[in-house]
C-alpha positions, 0 to 999 in steps of 0.5 A: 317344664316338668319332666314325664313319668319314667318306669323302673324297678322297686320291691314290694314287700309282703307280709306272707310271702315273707313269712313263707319264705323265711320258713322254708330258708329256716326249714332248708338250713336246718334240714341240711345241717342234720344231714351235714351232720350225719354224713360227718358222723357216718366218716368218722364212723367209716374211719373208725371201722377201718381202724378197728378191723386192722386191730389184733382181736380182744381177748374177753376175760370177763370183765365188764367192758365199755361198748363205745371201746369195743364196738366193731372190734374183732373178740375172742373168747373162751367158755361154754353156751348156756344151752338153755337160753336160746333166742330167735332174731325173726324177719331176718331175709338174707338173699331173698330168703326169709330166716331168723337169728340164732342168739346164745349165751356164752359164759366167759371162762373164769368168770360168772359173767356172759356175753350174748353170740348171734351164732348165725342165720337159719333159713326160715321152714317155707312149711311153717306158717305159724306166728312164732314159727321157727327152725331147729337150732343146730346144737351148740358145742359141749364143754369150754371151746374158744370163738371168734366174731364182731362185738356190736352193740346192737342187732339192727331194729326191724318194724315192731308189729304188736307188743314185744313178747317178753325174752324166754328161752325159745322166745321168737323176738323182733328186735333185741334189748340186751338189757330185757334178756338179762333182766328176764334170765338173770345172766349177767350180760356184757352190754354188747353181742359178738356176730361170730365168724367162722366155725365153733370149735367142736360145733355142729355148724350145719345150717348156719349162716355168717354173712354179717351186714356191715354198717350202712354208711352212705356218706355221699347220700348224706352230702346230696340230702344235704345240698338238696335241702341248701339248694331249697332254701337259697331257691325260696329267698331268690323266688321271694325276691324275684317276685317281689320286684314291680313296675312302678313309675317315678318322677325323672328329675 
């Protein structure tokens, strides 16, 4: 006699769920993989850092240097400041307190060649309300003296509102181009800008500030971003495939 009908599980594969989740797997795994990546670079750089900072300093003699080799060493170097070619780093808050950075150029002793110094931070005038507006310099030291600081290859990047004023001296920037300031004064510019440490010699220092931010690593945020996305895709493949299964009936034999 024929036997009743008896209920069990079976896929049933559609097409759009199928599309969305594959999108969603492929989305995940790439997104995780860029953040694998970063977390990769940010201890490699990490390590680098430590690395560097137990380095004696490098003596700059005016040499064109690469900036990959010299990034986050400790420099020193001898000569003058070119006074006539002040810049400011603007939308700069260190503290709470709004501020600019003060950028000079420093001839290399021996040399025709120059290097960009941030020689500090200067507080914003809370009574200047000016596009533009900025603090008065404190004034470099005169004649050949020897600083100290941090070679990095670039200042950090703030929100650029309207168009970027061409570099002049006095000029109030919001992100730095090394490659812009030589063009526009014909210094020749190592690659690179020094964030001074300590006093200047025979430098009228009053006002400035050194507190140098060091690089953001966030290693561990990198690796929870990155499970997250994992997390993300393995979650739409078990939905596709929890919701895929149906009742169905079959034969029993």
């Amino acid at each position: 006699m024929p036997s009743s009908p008896r209920a069990g599980l079976r896929f049933s594969f559609r097409a759009i769920p199928f599309a969305a989740t594959l999108v969603l797997v492929i989305l995940g795994i790439a997104l995780g993989n860029w953040q694998t990546r970063r977390a990769f670079d940010k201890t490699a750089l990490q390590a680098r850092l430590n690395q560097r900072a137990g380095a004696p300093p490098l003596v700059l003699d005016g040499a064109l240097q690469d900036p990959a080799a010299v990034e986050f060493r400790r420099v020193r170097v001898r000569g003058r400041f070119v006074v006539g070619w002040p810049l400011f780093l603007d939308n700069r808050p260190l503290d709470g307190r709004s501020g600019t950075i003060l950028l000079m150029p420093f001839t290399i002793a021996g040399s025709n060649r120059q290097v960009l110094v941030a020689r500090g931070w200067l507080p914003r005038d809370p009574g200047a309300t000016a596009p533009g507006a900025r603090p008065a310099p404190p004034a470099p030291p005169g004649g050949t003296v020897t600083i100290e600081g941090i070679a990095v290859t670039h200042a950090a990047r703030v929100l650029q509102l309207g168009t970027a004023p061409r570099p002049a001296p006095g000029a109030v920037l919001q992100n730095l181009d090394i490659g812009e300031v030589a063009r526009a004064s014909g210094l020749d510019l190592q690659p690179f800008l020094v964030e001074q440490t300590g006093a200047g010699q025979g430098a009228d220092d009053s006002g400035l500030v050194r507190k140098w931010p060091a690089p953001a690593l966030d290693v561990d945020r990198h690796k929870g971003y990155a499970f997250q996305w994992y997390a993300l895709a393995a979650m739409a493949l078990v939905f596709f495939l929890v919701t895929g299964m149906r009742r169905g009936s079959r034969q029993a034999g």
